[in-house]
C-alpha positions as CSV (number, residue, x, y, z in Angstrom):
1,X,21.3,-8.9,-10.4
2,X,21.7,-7.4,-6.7
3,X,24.8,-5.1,-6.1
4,X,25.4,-7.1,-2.6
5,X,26.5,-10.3,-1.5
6,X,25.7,-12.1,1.6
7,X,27.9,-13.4,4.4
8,X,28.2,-15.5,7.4
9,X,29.3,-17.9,9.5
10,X,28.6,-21.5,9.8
11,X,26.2,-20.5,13.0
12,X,24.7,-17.4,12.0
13,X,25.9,-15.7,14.7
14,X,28.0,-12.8,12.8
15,X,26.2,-11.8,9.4
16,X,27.0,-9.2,6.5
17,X,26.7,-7.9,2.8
18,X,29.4,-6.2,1.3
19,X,29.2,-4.3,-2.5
20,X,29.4,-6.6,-5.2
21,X,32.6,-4.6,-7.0
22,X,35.0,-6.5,-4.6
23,X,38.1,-8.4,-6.1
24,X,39.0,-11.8,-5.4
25,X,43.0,-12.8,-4.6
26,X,44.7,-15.8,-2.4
27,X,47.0,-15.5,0.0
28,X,49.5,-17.6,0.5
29,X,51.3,-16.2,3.5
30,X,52.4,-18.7,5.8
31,X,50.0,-16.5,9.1
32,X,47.1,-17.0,6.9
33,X,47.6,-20.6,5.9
34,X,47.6,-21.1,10.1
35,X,44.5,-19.4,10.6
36,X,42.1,-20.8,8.1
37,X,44.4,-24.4,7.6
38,X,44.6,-23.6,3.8
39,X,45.3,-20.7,1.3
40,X,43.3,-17.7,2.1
41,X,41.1,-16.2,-0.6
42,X,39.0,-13.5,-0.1
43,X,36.7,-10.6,-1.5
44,X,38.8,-7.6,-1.0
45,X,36.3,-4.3,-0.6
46,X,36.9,-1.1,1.0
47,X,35.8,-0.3,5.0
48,X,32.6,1.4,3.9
49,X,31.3,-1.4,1.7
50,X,30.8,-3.7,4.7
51,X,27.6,-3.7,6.7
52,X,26.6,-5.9,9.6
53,X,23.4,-7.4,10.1
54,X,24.6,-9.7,13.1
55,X,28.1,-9.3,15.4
56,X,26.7,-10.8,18.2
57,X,29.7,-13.3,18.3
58,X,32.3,-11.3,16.7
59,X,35.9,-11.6,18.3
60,X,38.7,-9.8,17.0
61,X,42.1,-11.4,17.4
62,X,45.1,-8.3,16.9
63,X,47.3,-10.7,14.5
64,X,50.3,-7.9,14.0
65,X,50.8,-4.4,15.0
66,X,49.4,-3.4,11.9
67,X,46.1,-6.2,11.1
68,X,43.3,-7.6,13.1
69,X,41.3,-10.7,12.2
70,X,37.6,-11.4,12.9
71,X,36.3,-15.0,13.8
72,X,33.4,-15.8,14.8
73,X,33.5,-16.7,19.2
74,X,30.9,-19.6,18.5
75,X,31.4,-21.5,16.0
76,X,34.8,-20.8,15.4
77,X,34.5,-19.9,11.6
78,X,37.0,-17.5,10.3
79,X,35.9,-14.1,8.3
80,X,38.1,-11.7,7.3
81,X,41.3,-9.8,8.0
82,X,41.7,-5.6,8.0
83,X,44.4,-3.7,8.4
84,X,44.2,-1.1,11.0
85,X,45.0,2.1,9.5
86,X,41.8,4.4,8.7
87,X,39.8,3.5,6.1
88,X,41.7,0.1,5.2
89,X,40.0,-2.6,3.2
90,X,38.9,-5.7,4.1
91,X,39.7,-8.9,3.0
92,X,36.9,-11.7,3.7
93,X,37.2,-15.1,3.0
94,X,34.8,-16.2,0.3
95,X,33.5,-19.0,1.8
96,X,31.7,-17.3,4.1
97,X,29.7,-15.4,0.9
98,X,27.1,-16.3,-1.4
99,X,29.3,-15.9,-4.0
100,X,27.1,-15.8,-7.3
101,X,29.1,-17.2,-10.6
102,X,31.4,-15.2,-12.6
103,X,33.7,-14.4,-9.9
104,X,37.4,-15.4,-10.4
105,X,40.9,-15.1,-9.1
106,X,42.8,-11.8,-9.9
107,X,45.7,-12.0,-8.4
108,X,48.1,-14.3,-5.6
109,X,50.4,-12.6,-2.9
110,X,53.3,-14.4,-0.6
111,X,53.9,-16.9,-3.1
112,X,57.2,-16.9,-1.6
113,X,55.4,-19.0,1.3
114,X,53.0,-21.7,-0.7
115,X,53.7,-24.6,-0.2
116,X,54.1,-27.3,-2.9
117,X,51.6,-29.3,-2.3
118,X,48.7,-27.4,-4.5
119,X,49.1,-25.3,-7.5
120,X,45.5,-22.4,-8.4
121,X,45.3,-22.7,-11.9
122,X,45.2,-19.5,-14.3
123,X,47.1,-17.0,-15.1
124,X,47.1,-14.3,-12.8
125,X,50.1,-11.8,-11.1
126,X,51.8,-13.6,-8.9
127,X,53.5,-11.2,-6.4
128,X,56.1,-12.5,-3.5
129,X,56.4,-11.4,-0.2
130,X,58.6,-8.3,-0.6
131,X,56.7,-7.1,-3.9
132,X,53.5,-7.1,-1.8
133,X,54.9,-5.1,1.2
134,X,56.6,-2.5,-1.7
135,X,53.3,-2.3,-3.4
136,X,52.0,-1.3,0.3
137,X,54.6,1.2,1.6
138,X,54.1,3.0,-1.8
139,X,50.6,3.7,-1.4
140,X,51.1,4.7,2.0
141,X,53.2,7.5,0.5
């Protein structure tokens, strides 16, 4: 069992492995459902557990004053979101990994803003909008 998993985008052009410890949550936020046309769930890890192999075609788009989002400027695939501050964690979309089996869904956010039309089975915390923004500012102090 290898303690990284691989990542890309449909062309190649940006490539990565991040540790294998990550967790796995959706988002359900109504800026994320825009930008990948679905729920968004992704490997959260921390800044230092992501290495590059290839950003040749990295672009980053500066989605809020406090996240940027990385797509990929050829192909178009999207790949994760960060927040800016130092050290943040990264949140990449898991279709863009080789995501071996035994992986599952820890936890949802925003599910103030999913729409009705699809249900993720399990049970798993569900947090809304303003529980995941008070579960932010409280680490941040």
């Amino acid at each position: 069992m290898t303690d990284q998993i691989h990542g890309r985008c449909l062309c190649g052009g940006v490539a990565y492995t991040l540790a294998r410890n990550g967790t796995l949550s959706a988002c359900h936020c109504r800026m994320c459902q825009r930008w990948t046309g679905s729920v968004f769930i992704d490997m959260m890890v921390d800044e230092g557990e992501v290495s590059f192999q290839s950003q040749e075609t990295l672009v980053w788009f500066e989605s809020s004053d406090w996240a940027r989002r990385g797509f990929c400027g050829r192909c178009g695939s999207s790949l994760f979101y960060r927040l800016k501050t130092e050290g943040a964690h990264w949140a990449v979309l898991v279709g863009t990994l080789d995501l071996p089996e035994g992986f599952s869904i820890g936890e949802e956010i925003f599910i103030d803003e999913k729409p009705d039309y699809y249900d993720l089975a399990g049970d798993r915390p569900r947090l809304t909008g303003a529980e995941v923004f008070a579960r932010f500012n409280e680490s941040q102090s």
